[in-house]
C-alpha positions as CSV (number, residue, x, y, z in Angstrom):
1,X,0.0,0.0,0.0
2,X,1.3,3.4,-0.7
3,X,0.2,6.5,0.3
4,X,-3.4,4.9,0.9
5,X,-3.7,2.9,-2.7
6,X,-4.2,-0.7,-1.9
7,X,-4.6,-2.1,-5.6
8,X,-1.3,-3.5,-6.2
9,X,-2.3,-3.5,-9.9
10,X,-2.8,0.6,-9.6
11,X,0.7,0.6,-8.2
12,X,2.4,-0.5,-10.9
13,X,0.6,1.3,-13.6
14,X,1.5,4.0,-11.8
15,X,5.3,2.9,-12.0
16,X,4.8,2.0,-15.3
17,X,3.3,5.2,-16.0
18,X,6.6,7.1,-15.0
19,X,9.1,4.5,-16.4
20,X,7.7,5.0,-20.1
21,X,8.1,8.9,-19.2
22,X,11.4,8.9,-17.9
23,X,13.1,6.4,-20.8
24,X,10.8,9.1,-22.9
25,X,12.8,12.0,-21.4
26,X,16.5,10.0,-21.9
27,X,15.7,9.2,-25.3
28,X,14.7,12.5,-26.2
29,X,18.2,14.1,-24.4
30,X,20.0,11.8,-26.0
31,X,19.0,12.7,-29.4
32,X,19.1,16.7,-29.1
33,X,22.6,16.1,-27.5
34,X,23.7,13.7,-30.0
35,X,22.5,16.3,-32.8
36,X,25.0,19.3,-31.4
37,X,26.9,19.7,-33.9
38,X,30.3,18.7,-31.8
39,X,33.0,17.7,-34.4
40,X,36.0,15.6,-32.6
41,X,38.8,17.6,-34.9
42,X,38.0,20.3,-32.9
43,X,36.9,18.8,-29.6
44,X,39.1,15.6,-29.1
45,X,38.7,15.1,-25.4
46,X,34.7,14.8,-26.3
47,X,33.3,11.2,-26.6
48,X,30.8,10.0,-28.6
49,X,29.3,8.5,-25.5
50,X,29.1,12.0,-23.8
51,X,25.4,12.7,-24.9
52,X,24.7,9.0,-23.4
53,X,25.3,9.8,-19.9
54,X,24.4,13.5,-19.8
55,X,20.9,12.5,-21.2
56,X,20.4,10.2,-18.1
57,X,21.4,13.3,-15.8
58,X,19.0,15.8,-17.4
59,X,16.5,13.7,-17.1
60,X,17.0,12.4,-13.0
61,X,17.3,16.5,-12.7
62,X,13.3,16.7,-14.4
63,X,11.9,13.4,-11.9
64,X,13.8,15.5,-9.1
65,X,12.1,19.1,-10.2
66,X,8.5,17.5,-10.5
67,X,8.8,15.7,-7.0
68,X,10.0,19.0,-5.9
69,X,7.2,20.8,-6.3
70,X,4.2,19.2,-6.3
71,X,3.8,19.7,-2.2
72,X,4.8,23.4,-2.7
73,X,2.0,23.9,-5.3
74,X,-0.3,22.3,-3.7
75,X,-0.5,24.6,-1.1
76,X,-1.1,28.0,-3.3
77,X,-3.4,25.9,-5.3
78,X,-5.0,22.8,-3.7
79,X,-6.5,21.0,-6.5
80,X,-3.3,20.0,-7.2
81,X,-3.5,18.1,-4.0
82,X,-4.6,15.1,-5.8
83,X,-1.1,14.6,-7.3
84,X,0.9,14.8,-4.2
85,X,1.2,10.7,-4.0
86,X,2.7,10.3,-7.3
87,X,6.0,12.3,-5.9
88,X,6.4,8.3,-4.5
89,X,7.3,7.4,-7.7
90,X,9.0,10.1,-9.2
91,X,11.7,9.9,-6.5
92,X,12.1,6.2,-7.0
93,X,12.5,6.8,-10.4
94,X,14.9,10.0,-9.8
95,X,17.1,7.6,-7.7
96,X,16.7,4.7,-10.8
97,X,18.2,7.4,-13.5
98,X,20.6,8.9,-11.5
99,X,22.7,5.5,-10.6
100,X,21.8,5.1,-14.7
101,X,24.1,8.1,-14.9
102,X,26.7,7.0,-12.7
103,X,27.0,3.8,-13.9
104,X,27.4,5.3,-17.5
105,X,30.0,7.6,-16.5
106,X,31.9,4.5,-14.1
107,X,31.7,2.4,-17.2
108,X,32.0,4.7,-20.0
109,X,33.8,7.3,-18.7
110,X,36.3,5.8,-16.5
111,X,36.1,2.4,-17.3
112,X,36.1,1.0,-14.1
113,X,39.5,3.2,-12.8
114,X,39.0,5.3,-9.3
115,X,41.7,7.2,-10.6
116,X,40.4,7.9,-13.3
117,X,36.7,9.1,-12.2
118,X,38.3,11.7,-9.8
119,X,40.5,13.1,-13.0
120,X,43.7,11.4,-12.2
121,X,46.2,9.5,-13.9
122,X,49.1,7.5,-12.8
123,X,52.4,8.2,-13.8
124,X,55.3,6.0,-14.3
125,X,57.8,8.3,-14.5
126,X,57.2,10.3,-12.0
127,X,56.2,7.2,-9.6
128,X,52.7,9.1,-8.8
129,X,49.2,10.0,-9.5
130,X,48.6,13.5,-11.6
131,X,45.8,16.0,-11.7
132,X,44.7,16.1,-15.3
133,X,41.3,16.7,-15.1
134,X,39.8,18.4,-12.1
135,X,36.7,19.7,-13.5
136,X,35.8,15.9,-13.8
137,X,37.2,15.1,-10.4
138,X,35.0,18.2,-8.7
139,X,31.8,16.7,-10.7
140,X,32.0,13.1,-10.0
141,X,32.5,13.9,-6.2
142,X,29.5,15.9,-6.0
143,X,28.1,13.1,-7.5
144,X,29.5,10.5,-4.9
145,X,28.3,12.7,-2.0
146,X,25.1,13.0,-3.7
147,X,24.5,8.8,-4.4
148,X,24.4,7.4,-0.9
149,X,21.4,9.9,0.0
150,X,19.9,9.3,-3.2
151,X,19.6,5.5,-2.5
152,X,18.5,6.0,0.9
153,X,15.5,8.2,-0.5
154,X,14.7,5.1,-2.7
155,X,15.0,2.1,0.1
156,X,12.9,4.3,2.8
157,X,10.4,5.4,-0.3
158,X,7.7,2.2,1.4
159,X,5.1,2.3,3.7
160,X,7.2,0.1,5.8
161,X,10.1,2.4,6.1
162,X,7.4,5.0,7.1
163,X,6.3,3.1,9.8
164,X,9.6,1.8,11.1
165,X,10.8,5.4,10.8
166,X,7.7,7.2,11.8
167,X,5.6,9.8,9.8
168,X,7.6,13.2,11.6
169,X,11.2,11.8,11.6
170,X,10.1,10.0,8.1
171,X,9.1,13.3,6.4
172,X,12.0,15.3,8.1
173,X,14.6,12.5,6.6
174,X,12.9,12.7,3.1
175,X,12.5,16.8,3.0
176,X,16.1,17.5,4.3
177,X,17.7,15.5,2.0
178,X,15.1,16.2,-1.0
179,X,16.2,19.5,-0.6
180,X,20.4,18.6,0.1
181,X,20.4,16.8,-3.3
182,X,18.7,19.7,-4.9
183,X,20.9,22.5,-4.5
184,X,24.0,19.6,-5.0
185,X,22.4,19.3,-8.1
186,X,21.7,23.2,-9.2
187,X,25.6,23.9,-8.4
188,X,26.9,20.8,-10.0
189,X,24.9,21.5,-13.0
190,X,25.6,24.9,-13.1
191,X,29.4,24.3,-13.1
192,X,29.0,21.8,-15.4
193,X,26.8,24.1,-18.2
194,X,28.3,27.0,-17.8
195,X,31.9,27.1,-16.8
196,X,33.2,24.0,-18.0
197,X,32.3,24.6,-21.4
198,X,33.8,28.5,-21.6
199,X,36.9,28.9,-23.7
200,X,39.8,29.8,-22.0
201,X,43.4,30.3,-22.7
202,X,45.7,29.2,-24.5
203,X,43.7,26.4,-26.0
204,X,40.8,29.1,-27.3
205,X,38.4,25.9,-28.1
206,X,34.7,26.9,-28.2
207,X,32.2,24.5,-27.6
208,X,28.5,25.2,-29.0
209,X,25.7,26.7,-26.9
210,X,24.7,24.2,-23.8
211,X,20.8,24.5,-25.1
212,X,19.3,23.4,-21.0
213,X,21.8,25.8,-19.4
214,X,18.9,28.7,-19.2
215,X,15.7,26.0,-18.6
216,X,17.7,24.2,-15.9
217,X,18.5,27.1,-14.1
218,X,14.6,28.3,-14.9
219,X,13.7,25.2,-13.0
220,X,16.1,26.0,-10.2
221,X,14.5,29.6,-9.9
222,X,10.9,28.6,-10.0
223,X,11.5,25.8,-7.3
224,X,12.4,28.0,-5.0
225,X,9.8,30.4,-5.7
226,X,7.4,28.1,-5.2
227,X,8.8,27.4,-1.9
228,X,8.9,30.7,-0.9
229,X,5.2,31.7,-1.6
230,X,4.2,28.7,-0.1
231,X,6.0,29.7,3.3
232,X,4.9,33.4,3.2
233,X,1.2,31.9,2.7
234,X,1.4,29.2,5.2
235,X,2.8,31.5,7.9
236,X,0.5,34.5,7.2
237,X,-2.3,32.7,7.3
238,X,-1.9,30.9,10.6
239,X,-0.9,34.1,12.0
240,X,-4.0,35.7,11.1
241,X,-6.0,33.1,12.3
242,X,-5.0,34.6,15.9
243,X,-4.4,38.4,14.8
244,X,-4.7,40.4,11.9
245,X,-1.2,40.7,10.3
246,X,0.1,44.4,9.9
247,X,1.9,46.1,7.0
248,X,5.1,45.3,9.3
249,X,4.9,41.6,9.9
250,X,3.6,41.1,6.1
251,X,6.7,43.0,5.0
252,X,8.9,40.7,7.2
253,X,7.8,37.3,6.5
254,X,7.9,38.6,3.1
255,X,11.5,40.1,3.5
256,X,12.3,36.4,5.1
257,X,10.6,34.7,1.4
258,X,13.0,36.8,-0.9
259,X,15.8,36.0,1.2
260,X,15.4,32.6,0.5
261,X,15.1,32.9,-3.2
262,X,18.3,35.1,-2.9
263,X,20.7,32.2,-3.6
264,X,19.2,31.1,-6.5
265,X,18.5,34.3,-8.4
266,X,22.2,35.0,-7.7
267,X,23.3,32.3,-9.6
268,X,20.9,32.6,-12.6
269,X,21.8,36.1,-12.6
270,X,25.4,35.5,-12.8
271,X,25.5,33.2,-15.3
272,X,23.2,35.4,-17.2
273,X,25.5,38.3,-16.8
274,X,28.9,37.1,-17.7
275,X,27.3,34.6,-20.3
276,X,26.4,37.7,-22.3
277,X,29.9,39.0,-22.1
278,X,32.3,36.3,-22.4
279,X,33.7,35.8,-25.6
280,X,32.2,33.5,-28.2
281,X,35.4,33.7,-30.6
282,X,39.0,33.5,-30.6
283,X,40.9,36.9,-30.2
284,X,43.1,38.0,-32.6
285,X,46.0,37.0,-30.8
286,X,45.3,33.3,-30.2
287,X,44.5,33.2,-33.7
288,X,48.1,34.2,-34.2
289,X,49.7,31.9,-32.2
290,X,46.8,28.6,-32.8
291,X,48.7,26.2,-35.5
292,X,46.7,25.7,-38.6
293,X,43.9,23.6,-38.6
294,X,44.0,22.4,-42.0
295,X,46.1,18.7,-41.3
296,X,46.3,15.8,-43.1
297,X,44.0,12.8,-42.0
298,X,46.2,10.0,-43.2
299,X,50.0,10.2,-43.7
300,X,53.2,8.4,-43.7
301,X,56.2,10.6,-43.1
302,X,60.1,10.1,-41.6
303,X,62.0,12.2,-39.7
304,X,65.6,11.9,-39.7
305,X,68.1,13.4,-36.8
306,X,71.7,12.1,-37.4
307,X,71.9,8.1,-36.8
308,X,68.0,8.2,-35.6
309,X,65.0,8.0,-37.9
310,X,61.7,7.8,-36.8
311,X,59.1,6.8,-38.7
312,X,55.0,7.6,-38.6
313,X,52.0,6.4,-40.1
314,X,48.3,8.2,-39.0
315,X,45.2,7.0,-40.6
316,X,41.7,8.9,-40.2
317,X,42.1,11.1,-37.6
318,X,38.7,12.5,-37.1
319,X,36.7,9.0,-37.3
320,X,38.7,6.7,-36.1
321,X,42.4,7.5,-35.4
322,X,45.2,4.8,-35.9
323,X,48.6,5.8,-35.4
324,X,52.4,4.2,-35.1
325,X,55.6,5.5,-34.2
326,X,58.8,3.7,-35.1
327,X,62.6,4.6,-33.9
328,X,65.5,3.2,-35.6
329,X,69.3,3.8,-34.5
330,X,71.9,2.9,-37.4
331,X,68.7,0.9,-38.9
332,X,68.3,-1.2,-35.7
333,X,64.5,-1.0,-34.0
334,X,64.7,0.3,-30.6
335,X,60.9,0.9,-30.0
336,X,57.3,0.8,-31.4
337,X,54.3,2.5,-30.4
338,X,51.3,1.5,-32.1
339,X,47.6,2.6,-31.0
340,X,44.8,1.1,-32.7
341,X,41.4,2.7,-32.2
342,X,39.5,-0.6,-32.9
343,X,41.0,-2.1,-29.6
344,X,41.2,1.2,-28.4
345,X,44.9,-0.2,-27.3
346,X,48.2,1.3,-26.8
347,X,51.2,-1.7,-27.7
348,X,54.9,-1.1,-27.2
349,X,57.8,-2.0,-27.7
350,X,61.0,-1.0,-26.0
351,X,64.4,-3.1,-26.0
352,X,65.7,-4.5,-22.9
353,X,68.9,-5.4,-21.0
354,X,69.4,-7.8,-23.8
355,X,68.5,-5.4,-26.9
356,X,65.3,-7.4,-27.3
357,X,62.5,-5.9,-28.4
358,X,59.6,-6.5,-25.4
359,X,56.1,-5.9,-26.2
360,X,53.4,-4.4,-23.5
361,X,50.1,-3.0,-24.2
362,X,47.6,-0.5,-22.4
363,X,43.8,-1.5,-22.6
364,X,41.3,0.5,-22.8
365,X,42.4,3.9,-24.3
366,X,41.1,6.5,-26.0
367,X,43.0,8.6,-28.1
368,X,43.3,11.9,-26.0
369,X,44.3,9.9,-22.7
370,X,47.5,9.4,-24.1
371,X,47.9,12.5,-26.1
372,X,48.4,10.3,-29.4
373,X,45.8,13.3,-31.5
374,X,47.8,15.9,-30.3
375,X,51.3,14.7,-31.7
376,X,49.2,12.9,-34.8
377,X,47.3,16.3,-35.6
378,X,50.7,18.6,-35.4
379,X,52.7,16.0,-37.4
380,X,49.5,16.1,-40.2
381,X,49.7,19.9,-40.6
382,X,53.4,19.7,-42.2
383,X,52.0,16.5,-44.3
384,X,49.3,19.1,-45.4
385,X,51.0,22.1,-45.8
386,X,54.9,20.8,-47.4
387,X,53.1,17.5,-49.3
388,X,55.3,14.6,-50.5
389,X,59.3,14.9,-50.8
390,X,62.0,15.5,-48.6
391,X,61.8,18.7,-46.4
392,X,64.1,21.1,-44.3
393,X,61.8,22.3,-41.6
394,X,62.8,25.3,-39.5
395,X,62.0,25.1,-35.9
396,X,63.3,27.1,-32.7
397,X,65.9,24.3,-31.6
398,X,67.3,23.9,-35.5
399,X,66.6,22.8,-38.8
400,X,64.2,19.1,-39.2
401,X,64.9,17.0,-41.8
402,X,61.3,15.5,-43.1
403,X,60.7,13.3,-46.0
404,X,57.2,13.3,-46.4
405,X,56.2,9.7,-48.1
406,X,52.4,10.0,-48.7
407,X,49.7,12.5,-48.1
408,X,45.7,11.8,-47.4
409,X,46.5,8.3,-49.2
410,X,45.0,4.4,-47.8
411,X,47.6,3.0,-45.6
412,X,46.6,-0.6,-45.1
413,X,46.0,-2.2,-41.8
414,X,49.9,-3.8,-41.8
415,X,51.3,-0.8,-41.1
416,X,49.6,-1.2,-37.3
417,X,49.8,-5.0,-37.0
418,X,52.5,-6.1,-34.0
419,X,54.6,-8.7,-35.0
420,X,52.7,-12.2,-34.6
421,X,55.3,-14.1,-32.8
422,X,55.1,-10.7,-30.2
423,X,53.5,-11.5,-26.7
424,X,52.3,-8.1,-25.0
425,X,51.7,-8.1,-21.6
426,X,49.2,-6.1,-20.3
427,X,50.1,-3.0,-18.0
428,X,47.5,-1.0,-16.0
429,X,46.5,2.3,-18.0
């Protein structure tokens, strides 16, 4: 029984009823997120699973709104009474979508690496874990301190938890952290929208427009405003049950109702103000100092630096990027490094104590983790801009010789093959 419906059968239409809406509302994220516009030339470090686990959030973040303010509109309007028990199942459903989105980013994101979810990566060389991206670390720990109360809203979300608990400290559990989640949610979504996506130097990369950025923080807004004219009206009203209410005390309970919108219109006005003024393309400057974006997608090239030439193959960059690096010393091999975005693997091959070439690999990475699209992209704008021959290429330590072997032509897949009778062994990312 919940909330005073026996019918088990009304129950689960009811459940039903909000599952179909809130796989409606992912689906429909999904596909205006998937439709942006984001091209991965420009925007390596964005994954074609990004849309996939933002949809999930936006839509927990609509369950959460709805269950928000049903109570508080019911009491400036009470037909809207009749709704109140359905907030039952919107929380339940809130809590199903949002471990959705954390599983999605655990699995998608940082494939199943702590270090990795909180924006670290380990270092070899430096025998140590590095900051790399600690807008991602700040947003997944808001989202860790967010999921244990989020599950305990969903196991105590039964008439049996209710009467273990008891209807006060039930309702005083539920409404504090109801609310605690909330304004987790409005700053963690409003860091993720809005600064997060800003350029900033020296990269200078501009992302599109974040379309929800002004209707989620609309929500936020009108939450709280609801909340607020529910309170003035509440107290008000039982105050003048015992006494008229003066100009005074109406101005005061008033004055205590803006106060607690305050917070929230500070932040949409923020946002609003410095959205309107940051810049939406590069200076002058940065476009001085930006390299060229015009690269070659596939190339084969050699460098050569006195007894040491190392060679390079890239193939489709911007689809699905395959790249190898090969170092020879007097025409011996010394090392490998092949990364094929099929496997999405990382294999080398260094020589040991015994000048024999041993093979390793590194599972489970994408191309920016290892930084294989930067070298790849900078190495393609001399394929594009010298073309095929041999090459002296001026740079601020001395002069490069280049011979450029092929340009935008099909390299086949031998070129990234490992040798057969090679072993890897696998190494932690």
């Amino acid at each position: 029984m919940i909330q005073g419906i026996k019918s088990k059968k009304v129950i689960c239409l009811r459940h039903l009823c909000i599952a179909i809406f809130s796989a409606l509302l992912v689906y429909l994220f999904y596909l205006s997120y998937s439709a942006w516009g984001v091209e991965p030339a420009l925007w390596p470090d964005w994954e074609a699973d990004h849309p996939y686990w933002r949809a999930w959030a936006h839509a927990a973040f609509v369950l959460l709104f709805l269950a928000l303010i049903l109570s508080t509109a019911a009491r400036l309007w009470h037909p809207i009474k009749r709704f109140i028990s359905w907030r039952r199942e919107l929380g339940i459903w809130f809590a199903v979508l949002s471990l959705g989105h954390g599983y999605a980013i655990w699995d998608r994101w940082a494939r199943w690496d702590v270090a990795t979810l909180f924006g670290f990566g380990y270092m070899e060389d430096l025998g140590g874990y590095v900051l790399f991206r600690p807008e991602v670390g700040i947003m997944n720990m808001m989202g860790l301190v967010m999921a244990p109360m989020i599950i305990l809203l969903a196991v105590t979300s039964f008439d049996k938890a209710v009467k273990f608990l008891g209807t006060s400290s039930w309702k005083w559990l539920h409404n504090t952290l109801v609310h605690v989640i909330f304004y987790i949610a409005m700053l963690r979504g409003t860091l993720y929208l809005f600064y997060f996506f800003q350029a900033t130097p020296p990269d200078w990369r501009f992302y599109p427009p974040i379309w929800f950025l002004y209707i989620f923080l609309g929500m936020g807004v009108f939450a709280v405003l609801l909340q607020a004219a529910a309170y003035a009206k509440t107290v008000l009203q039982r105050r003048s049950h015992r006494q008229k209410n003066s100009l005074f005390q109406v101005a005061a309970v008033t004055g205590i109702a803006v106060t607690f919108v305050m917070p929230m219109a500070l932040m949409l006005g923020t946002v609003a103000y410095f959205d309107n003024r940051v810049i939406k393309e590069p200076p002058t400057f940065a476009e001085q100092i930006q390299p060229p974006q015009n690269y070659a997608q596939s190339y084969k090239m050699v460098i050569q630096a006195g007894d040491q030439d190392t060679h390079f193959w890239a193939r489709d960059l911007d689809i699905a990027p395959y790249f190898r690096q090969t170092t020879e010393i007097t025409g011996e091999l010394v090392s490998h490094q092949i990364y094929r975005y099929s496997e999405r693997t990382l294999y080398t091959a260094e020589e040991d104590a015994d000048l024999e070439l041993i093979w390793s690999k590194i599972e489970n990475v994408e191309p920016e983790d290892i930084g294989v699209l930067e070298v790849a992209m900078e190495l393609g704008v001399w394929a594009a801009q010298y073309g095929t021959g041999k090459h002296q290429i001026q740079l601020p330590e001395g002069e490069l010789q280049v011979t450029i072997h092929s340009v935008e032509e099909s390299i086949a897949d031998e070129a990234f093959e490992i040798p057969e009778d090679a072993e890897p062994v696998s190494i932690a990312p």
